[in-house]
Every structure is written in structure tokens, then in C-alpha cells.
PAZA-601876 format. One line per field, with one value per residue (C-alpha): residue in one letter; x, y, z. Coordinates in nm, 3 decimals. Layout:
res = (a,...) .
x = (X,...) .
y = (Y,...) .
z = (Z,...) .
***
This chain:
res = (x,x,x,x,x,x,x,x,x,x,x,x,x,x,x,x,x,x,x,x,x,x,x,x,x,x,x,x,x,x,x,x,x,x,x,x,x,x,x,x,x,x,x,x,x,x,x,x,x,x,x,x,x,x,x,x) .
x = (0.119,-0.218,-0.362,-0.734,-0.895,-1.081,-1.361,-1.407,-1.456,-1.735,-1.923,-1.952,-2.045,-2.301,-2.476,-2.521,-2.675,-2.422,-2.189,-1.807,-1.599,-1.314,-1.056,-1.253,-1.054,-0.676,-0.804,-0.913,-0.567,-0.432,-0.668,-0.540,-0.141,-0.196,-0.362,-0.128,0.193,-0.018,-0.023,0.309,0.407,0.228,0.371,0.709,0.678,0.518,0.826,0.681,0.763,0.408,0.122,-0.201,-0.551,-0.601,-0.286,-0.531) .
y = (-4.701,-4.636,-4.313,-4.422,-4.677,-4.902,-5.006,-4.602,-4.471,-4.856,-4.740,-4.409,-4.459,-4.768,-4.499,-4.308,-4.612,-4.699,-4.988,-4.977,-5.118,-5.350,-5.072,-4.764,-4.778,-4.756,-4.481,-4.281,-4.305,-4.215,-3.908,-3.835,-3.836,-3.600,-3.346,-3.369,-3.354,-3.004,-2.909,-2.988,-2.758,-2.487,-2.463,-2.461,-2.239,-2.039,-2.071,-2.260,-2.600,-2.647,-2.770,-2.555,-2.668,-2.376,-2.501,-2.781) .
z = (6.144,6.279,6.431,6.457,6.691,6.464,6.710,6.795,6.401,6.376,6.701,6.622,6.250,6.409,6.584,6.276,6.082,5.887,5.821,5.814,5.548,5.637,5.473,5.605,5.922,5.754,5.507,5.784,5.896,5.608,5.597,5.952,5.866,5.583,5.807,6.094,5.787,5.696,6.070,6.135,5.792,5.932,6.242,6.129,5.839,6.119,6.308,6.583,6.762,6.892,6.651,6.733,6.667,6.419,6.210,6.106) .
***
């Protein structure tokens, strides 16, 4: 499953003169699911059912 818009992370990373490669996008993903898996950790070792920005 993906949690990034491709065409988002290439425009933003074309405005900051660089090129995107074709597996960039999925990694970022990847990235993304391990932080929210972290978040969602916190929270609940926390005791809590909501996922705060500061539990990232």
C-alpha cells in the first residue's frame, strides 16, 4: 500500500533541482509506514487512542 502521492514527492523535489528515481516514490512510503508504526506505539504505550503530532 501507498501513503505518498508520487507526482507530489517529483514536483516538490523538481523544484529543488533534483531528479526522482523510479523507486524513490515506494521507499518514501516505506519510510512513512515505519514512522506512523512508531506513532501508533507511542500512543498506545501512552495509553491513548489518538496519534498526536509529537508522538512522531
Amino acid at each position: 500500500m501507498s501513503y505518498v502521492v508520487a507526482s507530489a514527492i517529483k514536483d516538490y523535489l523538481k523544484k529543488q533541482g533534483m531528479m526522482t528515481a523510479g523507486d524513490f516514490p515506494e521507499a518514501a512510503s516505506a519510510s512513512l509506514e515505519k514512522a506512523l508504526a512508531l506513532a501508533v506505539k507511542r500512543a498506545k504505550d501512552n495509553g491513548r487512542v489518538t496519534v498526536r503530532p509529537y508522538d512522531l
